[in-house]
C-alpha positions in Angstrom: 17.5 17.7 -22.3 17.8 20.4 -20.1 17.3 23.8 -21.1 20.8 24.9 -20.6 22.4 21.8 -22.3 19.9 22.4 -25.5 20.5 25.8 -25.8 24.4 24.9 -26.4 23.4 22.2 -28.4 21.5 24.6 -30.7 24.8 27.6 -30.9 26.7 24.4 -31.7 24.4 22.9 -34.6 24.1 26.5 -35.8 27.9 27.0 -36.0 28.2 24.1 -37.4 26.2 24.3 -40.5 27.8 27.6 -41.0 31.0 25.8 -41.2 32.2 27.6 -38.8 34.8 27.2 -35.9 34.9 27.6 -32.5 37.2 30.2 -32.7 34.8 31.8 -35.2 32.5 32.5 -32.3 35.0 35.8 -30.9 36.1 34.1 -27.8 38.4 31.6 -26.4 37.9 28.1 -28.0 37.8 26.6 -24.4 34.6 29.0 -23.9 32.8 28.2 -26.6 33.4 24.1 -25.9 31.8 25.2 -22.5 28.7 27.2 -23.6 28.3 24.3 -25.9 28.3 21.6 -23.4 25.8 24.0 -21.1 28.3 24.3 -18.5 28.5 28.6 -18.9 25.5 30.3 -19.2 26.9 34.0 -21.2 25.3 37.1 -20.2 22.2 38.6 -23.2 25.5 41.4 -24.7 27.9 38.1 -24.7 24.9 35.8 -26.2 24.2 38.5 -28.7 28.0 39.3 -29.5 28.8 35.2 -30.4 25.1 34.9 -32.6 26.1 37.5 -34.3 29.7 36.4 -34.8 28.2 33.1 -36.1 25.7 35.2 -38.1 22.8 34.0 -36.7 20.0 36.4 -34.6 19.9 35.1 -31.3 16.6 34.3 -31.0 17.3 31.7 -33.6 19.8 30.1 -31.2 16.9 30.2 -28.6 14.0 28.8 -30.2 16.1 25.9 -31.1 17.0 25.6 -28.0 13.8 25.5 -26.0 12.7 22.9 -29.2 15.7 20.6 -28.3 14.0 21.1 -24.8 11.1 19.9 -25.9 8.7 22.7 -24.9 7.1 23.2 -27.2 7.7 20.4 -29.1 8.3 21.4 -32.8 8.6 24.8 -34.7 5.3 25.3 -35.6 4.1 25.4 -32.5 6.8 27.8 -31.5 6.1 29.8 -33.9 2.3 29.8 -33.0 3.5 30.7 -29.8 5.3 33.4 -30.7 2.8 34.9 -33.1 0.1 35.0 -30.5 1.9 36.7 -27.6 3.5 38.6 -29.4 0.5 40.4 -31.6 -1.3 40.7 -27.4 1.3 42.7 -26.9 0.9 45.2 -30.2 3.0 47.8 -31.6 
């Protein structure tokens, strides 16, 4: 799946098992359909502004996403991942 596609995938799952509507996201329901299909890409304040209407933290929505990708293939690893770069780059 490709990266775009996943990372709707992900908002959508997300929303979902929050019971949520589209509408719940803060914009049209026609825009949401399309971020989750991958065919609208929002900018980082609009990607922030619908995770947080959905009460997720975005970087929830990503990780899924890039696991749905496939790269890197399951959370652990991600989080791996994350821990290492992240503690290179300190405080």
């Amino acid at each position: 799946m490709e990266l775009k596609q996943a990372v709707g995938q992900a908002f959508k799952e997300l929303r979902i098992s929050k019971g949520l509507p589209q509408e719940a996201a803060g914009a049209s329901q026609s825009y949401i359909s399309d971020v989750e299909r991958g065919l609208k890409s929002p900018t980082i304040e609009k990607f922030n502004e619908l995770a947080t209407n959905i009460g997720v933290h975005p970087l929830i929505i990503l990780a899924r996403g890039y696991i749905l990708a496939g790269a890197p293939e399951s959370t652990d690893e991600l989080l791996l991942l994350l821990k290492k770069e992240l503690q290179g780059l300190g405080k």
